[in-house]
Each structure stands twice: as structure tokens, then as C-alpha cells.
Backbone atoms as SQL, in Angstrom:
CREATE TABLE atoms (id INTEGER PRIMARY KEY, chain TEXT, resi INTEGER, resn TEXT, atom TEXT, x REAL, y REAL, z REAL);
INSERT INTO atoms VALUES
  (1, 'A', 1, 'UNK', 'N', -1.551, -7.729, -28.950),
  (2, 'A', 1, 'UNK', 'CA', -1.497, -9.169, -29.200),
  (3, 'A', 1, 'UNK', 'C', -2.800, -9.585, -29.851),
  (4, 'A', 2, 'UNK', 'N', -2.265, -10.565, -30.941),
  (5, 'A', 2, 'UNK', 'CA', -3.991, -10.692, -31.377),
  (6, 'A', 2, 'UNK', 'C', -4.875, -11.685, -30.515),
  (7, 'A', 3, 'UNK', 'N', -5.969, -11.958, -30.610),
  (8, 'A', 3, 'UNK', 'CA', -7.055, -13.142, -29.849),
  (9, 'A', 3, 'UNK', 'C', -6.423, -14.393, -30.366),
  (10, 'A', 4, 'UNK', 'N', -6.439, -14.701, -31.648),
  (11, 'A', 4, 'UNK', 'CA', -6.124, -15.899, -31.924),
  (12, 'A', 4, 'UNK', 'C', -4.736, -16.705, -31.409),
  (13, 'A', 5, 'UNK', 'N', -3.499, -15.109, -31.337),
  (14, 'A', 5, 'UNK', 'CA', -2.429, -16.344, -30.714),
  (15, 'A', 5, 'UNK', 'C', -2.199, -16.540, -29.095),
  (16, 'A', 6, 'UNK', 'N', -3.107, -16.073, -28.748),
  (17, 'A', 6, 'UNK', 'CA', -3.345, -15.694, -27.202),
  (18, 'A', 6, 'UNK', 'C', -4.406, -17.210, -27.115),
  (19, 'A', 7, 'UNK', 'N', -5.356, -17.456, -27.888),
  (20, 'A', 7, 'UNK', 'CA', -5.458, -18.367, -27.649),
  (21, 'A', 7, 'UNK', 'C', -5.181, -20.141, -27.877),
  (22, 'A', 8, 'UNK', 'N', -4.067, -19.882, -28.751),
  (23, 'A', 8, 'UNK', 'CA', -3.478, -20.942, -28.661),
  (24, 'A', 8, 'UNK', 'C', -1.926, -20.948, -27.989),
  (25, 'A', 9, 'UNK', 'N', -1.735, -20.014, -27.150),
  (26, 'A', 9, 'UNK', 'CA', -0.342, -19.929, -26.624),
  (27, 'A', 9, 'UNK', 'C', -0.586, -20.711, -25.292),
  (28, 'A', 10, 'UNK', 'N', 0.046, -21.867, -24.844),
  (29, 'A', 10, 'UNK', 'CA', 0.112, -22.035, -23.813),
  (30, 'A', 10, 'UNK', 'C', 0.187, -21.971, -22.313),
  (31, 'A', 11, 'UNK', 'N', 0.899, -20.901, -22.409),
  (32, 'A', 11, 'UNK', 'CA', 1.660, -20.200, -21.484),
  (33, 'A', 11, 'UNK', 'C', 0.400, -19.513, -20.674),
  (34, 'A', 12, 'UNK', 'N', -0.252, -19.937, -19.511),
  (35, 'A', 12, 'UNK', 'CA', -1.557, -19.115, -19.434),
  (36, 'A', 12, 'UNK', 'C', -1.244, -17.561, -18.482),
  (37, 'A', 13, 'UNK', 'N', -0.467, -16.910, -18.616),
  (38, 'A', 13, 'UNK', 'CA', 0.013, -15.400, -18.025),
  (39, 'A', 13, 'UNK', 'C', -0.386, -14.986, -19.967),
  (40, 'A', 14, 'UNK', 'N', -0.075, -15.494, -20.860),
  (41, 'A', 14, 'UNK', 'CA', -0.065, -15.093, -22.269),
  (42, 'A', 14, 'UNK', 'C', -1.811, -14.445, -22.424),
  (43, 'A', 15, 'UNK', 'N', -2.063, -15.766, -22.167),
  (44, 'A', 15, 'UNK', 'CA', -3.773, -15.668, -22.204),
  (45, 'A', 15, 'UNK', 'C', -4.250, -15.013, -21.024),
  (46, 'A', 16, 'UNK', 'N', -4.383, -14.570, -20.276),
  (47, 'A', 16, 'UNK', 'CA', -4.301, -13.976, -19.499),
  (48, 'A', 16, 'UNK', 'C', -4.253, -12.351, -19.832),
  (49, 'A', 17, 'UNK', 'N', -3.002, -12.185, -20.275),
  (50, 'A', 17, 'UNK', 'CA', -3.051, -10.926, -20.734),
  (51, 'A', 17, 'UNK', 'C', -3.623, -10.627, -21.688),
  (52, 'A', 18, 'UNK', 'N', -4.249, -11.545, -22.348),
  (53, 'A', 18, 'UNK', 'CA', -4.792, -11.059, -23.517),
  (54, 'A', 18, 'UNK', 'C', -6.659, -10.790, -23.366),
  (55, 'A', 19, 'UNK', 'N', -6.840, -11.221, -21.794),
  (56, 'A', 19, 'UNK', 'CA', -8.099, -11.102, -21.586),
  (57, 'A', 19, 'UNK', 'C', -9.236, -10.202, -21.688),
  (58, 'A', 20, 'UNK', 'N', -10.305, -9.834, -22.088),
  (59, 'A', 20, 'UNK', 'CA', -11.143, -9.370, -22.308),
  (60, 'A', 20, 'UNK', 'C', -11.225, -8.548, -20.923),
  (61, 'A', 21, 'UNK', 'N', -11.456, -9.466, -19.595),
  (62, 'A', 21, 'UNK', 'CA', -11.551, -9.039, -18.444),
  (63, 'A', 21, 'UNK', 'C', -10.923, -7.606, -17.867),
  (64, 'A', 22, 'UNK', 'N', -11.063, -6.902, -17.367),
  (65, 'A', 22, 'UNK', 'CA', -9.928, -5.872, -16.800),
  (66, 'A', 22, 'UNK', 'C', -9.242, -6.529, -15.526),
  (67, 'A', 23, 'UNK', 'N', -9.763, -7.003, -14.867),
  (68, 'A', 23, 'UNK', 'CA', -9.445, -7.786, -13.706),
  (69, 'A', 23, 'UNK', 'C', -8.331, -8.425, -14.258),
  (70, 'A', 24, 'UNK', 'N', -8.638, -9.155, -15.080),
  (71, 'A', 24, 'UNK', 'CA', -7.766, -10.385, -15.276),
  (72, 'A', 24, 'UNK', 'C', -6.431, -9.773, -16.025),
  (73, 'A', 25, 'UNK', 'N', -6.616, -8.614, -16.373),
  (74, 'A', 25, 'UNK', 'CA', -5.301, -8.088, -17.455),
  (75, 'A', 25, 'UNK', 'C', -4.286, -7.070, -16.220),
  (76, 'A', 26, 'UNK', 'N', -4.969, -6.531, -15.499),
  (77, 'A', 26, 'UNK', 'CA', -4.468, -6.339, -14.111),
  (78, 'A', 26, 'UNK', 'C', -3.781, -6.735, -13.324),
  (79, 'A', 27, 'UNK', 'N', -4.047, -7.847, -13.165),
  (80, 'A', 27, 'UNK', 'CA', -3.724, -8.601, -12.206),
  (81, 'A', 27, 'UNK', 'C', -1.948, -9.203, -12.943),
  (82, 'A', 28, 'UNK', 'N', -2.441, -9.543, -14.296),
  (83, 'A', 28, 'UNK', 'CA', -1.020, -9.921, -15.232),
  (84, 'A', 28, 'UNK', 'C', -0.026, -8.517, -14.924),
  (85, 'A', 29, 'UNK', 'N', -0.553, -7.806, -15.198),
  (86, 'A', 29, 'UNK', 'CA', 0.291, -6.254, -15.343),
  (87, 'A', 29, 'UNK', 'C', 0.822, -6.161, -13.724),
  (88, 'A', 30, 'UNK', 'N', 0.167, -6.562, -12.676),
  (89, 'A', 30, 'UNK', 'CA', 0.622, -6.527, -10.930),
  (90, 'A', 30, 'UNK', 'C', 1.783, -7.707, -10.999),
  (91, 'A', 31, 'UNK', 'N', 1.456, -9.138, -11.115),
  (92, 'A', 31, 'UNK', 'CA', 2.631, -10.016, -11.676),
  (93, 'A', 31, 'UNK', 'C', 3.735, -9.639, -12.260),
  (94, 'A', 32, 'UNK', 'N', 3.654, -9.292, -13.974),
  (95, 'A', 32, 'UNK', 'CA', 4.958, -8.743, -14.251),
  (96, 'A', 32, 'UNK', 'C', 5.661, -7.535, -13.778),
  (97, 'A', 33, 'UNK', 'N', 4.980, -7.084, -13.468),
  (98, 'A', 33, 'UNK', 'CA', 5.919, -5.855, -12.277),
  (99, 'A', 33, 'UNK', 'C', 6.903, -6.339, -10.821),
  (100, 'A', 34, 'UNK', 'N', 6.112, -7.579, -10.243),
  (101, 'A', 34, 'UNK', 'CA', 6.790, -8.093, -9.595),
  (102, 'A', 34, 'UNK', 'C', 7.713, -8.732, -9.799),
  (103, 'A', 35, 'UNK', 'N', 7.042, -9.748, -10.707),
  (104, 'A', 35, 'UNK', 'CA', 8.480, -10.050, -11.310),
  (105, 'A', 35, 'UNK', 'C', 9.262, -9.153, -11.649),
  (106, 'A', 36, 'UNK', 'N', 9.791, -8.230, -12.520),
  (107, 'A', 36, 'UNK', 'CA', 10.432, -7.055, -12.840),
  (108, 'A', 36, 'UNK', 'C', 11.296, -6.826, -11.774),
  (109, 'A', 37, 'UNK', 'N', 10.554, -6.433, -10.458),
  (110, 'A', 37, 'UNK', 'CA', 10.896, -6.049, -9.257),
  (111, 'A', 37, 'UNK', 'C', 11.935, -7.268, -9.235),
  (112, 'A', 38, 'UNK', 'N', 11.209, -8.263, -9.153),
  (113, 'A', 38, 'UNK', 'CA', 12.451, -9.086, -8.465),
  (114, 'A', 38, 'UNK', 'C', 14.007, -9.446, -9.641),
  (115, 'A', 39, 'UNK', 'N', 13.652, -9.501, -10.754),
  (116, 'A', 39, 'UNK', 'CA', 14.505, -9.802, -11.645),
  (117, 'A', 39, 'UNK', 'C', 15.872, -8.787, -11.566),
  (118, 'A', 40, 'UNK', 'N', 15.144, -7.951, -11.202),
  (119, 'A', 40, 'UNK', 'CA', 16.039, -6.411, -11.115),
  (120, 'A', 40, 'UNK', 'C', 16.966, -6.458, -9.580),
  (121, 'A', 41, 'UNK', 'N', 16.197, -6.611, -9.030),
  (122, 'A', 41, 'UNK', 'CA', 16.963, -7.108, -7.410),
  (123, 'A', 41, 'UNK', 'C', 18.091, -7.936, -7.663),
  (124, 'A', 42, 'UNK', 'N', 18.079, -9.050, -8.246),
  (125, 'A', 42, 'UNK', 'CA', 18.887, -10.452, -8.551),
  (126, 'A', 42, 'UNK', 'C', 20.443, -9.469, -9.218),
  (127, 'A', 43, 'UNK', 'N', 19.894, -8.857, -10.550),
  (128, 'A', 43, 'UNK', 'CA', 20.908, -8.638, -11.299),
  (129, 'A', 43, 'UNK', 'C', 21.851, -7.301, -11.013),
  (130, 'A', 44, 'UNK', 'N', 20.602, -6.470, -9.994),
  (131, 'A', 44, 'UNK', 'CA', 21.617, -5.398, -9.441),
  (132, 'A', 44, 'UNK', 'C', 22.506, -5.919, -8.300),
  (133, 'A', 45, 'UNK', 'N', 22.474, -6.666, -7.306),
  (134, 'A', 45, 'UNK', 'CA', 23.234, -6.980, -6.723),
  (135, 'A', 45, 'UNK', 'C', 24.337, -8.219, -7.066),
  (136, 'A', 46, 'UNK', 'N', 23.928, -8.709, -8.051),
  (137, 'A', 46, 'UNK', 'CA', 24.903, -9.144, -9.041),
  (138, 'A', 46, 'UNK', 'C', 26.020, -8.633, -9.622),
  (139, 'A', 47, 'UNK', 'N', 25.358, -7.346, -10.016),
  (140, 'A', 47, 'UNK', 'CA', 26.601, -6.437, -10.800),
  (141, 'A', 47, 'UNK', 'C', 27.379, -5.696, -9.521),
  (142, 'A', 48, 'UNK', 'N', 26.787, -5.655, -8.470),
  (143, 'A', 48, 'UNK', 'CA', 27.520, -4.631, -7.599),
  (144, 'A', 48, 'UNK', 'C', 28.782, -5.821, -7.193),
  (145, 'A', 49, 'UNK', 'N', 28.132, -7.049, -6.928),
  (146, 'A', 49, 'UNK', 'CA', 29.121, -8.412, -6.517),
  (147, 'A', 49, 'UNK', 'C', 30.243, -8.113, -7.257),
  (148, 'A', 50, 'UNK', 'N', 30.045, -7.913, -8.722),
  (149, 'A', 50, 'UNK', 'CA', 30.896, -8.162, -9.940),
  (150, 'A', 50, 'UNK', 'C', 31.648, -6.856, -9.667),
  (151, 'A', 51, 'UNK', 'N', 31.720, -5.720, -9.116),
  (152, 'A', 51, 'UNK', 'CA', 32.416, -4.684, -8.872),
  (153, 'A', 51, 'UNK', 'C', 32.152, -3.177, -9.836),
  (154, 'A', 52, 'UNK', 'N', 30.449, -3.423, -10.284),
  (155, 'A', 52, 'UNK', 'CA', 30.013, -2.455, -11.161),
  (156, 'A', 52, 'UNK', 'C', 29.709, -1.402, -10.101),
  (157, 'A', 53, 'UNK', 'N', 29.885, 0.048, -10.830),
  (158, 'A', 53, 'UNK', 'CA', 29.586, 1.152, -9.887),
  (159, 'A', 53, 'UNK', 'C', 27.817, 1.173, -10.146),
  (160, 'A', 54, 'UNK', 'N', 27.309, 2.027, -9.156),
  (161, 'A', 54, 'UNK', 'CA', 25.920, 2.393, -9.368),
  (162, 'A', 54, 'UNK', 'C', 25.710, 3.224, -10.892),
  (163, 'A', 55, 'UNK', 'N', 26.687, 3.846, -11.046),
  (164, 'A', 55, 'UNK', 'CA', 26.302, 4.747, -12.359),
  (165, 'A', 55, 'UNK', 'C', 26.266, 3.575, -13.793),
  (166, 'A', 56, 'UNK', 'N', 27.214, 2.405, -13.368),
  (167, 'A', 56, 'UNK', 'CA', 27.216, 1.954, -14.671),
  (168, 'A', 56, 'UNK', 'C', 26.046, 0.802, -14.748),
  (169, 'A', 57, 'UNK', 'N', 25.176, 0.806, -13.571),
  (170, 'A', 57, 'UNK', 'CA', 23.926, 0.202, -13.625),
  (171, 'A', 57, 'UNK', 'C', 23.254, 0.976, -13.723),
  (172, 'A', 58, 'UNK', 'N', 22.974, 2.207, -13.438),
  (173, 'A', 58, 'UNK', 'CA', 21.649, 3.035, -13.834),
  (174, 'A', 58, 'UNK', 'C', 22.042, 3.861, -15.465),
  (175, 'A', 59, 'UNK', 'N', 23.444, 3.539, -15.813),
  (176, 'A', 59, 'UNK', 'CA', 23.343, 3.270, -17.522),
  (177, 'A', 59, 'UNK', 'C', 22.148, 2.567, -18.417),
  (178, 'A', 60, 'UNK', 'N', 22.860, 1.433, -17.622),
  (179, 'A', 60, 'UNK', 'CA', 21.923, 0.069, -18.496),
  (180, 'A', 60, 'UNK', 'C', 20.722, 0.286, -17.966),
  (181, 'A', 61, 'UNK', 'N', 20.214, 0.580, -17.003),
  (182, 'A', 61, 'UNK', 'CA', 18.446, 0.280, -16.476),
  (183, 'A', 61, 'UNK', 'C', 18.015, 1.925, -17.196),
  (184, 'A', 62, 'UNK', 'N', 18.661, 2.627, -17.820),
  (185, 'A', 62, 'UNK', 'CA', 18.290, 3.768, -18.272),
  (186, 'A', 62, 'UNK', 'C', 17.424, 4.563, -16.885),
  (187, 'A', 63, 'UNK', 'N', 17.959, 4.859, -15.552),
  (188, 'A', 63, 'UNK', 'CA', 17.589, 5.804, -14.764),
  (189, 'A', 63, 'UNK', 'C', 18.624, 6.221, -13.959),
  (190, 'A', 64, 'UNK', 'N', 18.119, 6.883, -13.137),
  (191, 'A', 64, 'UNK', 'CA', 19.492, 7.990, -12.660),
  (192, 'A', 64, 'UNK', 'C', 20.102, 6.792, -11.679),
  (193, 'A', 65, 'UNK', 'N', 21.679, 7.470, -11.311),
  (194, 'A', 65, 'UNK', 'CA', 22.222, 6.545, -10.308),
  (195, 'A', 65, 'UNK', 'C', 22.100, 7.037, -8.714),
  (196, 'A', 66, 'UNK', 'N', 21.248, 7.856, -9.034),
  (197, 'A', 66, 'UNK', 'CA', 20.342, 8.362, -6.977),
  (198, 'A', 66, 'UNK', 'C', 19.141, 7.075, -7.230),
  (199, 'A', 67, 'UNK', 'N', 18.633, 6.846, -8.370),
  (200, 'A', 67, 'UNK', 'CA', 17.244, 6.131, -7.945),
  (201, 'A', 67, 'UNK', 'C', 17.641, 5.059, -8.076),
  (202, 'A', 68, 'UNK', 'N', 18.467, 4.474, -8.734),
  (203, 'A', 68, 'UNK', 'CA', 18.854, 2.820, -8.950),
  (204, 'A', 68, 'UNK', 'C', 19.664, 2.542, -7.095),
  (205, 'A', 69, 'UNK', 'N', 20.434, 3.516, -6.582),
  (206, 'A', 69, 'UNK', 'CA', 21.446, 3.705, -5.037),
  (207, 'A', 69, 'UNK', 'C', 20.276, 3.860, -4.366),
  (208, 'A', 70, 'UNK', 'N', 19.356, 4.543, -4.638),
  (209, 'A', 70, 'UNK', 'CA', 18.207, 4.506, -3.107),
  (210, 'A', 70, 'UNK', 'C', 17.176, 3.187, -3.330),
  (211, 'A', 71, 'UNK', 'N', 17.032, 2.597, -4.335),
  (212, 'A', 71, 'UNK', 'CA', 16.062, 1.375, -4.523),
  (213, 'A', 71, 'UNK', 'C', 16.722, 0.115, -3.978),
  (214, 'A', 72, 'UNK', 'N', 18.267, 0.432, -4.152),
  (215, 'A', 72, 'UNK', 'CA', 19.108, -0.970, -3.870),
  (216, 'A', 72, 'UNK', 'C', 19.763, -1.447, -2.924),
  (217, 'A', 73, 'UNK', 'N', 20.623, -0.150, -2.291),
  (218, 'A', 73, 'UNK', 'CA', 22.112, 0.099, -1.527),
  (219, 'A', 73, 'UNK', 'C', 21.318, -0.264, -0.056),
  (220, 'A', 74, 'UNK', 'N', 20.056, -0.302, 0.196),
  (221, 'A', 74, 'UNK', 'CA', 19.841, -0.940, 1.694),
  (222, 'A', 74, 'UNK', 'C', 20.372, -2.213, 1.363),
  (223, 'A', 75, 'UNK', 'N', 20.787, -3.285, 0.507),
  (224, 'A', 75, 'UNK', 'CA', 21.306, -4.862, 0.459),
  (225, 'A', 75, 'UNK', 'C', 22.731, -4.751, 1.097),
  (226, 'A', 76, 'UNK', 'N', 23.341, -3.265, 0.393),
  (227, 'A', 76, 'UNK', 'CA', 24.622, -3.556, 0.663),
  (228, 'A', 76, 'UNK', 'C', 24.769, -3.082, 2.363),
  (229, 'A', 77, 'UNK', 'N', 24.281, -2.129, 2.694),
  (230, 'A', 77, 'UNK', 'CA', 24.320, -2.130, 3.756),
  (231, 'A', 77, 'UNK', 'C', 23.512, -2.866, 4.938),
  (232, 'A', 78, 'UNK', 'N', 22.757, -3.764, 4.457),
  (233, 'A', 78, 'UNK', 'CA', 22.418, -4.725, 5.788),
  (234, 'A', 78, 'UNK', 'C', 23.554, -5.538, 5.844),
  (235, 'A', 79, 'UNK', 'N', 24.031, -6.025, 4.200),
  (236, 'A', 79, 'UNK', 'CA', 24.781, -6.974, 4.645),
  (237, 'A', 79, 'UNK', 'C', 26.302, -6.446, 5.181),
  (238, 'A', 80, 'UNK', 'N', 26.816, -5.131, 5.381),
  (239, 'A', 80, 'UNK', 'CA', 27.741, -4.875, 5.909),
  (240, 'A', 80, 'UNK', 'C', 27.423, -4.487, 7.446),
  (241, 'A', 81, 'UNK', 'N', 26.266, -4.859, 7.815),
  (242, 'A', 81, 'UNK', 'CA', 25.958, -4.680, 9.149),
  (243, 'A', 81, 'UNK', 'C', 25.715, -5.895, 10.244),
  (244, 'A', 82, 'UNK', 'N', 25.778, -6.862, 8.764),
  (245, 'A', 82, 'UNK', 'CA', 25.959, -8.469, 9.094),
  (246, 'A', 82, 'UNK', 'C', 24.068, -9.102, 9.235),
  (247, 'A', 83, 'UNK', 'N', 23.302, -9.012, 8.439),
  (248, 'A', 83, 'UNK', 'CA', 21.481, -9.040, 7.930),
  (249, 'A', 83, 'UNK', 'C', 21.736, -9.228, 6.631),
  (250, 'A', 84, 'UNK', 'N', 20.566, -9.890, 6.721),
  (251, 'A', 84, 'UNK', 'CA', 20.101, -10.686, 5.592),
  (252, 'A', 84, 'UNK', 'C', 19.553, -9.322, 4.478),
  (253, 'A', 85, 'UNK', 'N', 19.960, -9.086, 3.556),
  (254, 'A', 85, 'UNK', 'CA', 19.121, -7.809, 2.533),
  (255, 'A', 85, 'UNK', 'C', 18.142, -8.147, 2.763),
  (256, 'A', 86, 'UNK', 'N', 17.159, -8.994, 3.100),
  (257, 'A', 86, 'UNK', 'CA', 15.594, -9.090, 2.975),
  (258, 'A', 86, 'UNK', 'C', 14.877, -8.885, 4.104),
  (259, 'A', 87, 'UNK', 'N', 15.453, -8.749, 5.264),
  (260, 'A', 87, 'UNK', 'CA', 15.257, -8.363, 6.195),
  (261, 'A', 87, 'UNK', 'C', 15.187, -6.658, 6.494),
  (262, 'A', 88, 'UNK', 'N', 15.539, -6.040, 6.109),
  (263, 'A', 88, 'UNK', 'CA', 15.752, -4.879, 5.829),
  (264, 'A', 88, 'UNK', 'C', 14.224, -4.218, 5.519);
């Protein structure tokens, strides 16, 4: 990203990442991972709602369907145990 549109981008995660600091570009890179994390949570148990198999989500996320089933499938099974997935 260049300096100049980093510093007129609003968005301050933009500027941020574009920081000189290591700290500060870190800390962006720990954020969007979480986010990531969570975005990914939302839409995999979305698709499982929708009646997608594990394989045809670890299609699209481009990884195997053991690692997409062991990152996820505790949701489905709390909630067939009658728990909240986040509890888990």
C-alpha cells in the first residue's frame, strides 16, 4: 500500500496498517485474523444450516474437509446436545 493513500484513507485499521510502527501493523494483522476467525464461524454454520456438506465448504475455503469438521462441528454438536456453540 502506498503512504500517501494510507494517509488519506479514512478508515483508521487502513492507516494503521500502513504504519511505520511494527507494533501497530501487528496488532492490525491480530484484528484481521479475528475477524477472519469470526467471519468464517458465521458463514460456516450458515452453510451447514443451508444443508451444505463439510466437503463442499472446505471446497470453497480451499482446505481439507478434516480441518474445516474439526475447527467447526463442536457448534453442531453442542447444539444437538441442547448448548449454546459458544459455550463449548
Amino acid at each position: 500500500m502506498h503512504t500517501d493513500e494510507s494517509v488519506n484513507n479514512p478508515d483508521p485499521m487502513v492507516r494503521s496498517a500502513a504504519s511505520a510502527d511494527p507494533a501497530t501493523g501487528l496488532s492490525v494483522v491480530r484484528a484481521l485474523r479475528t475477524l477472519a476467525d469470526r467471519l468464517e464461524d458465521v458463514h460456516v454454520a450458515s452453510a451447514r444450516s443451508q444443508g451444505w456438506s463439510w466437503q463442499a465448504i472446505a471446497d470453497v475455503l480451499q482446505i481439507s474437509r478434516q480441518a474445516v469438521h474439526q475447527k467447526h462441528s463442536y457448534r453442531e454438536a453442542a447444539e444437538a446436545a441442547g448448548k449454546d456453540g459458544n459455550d463449548v
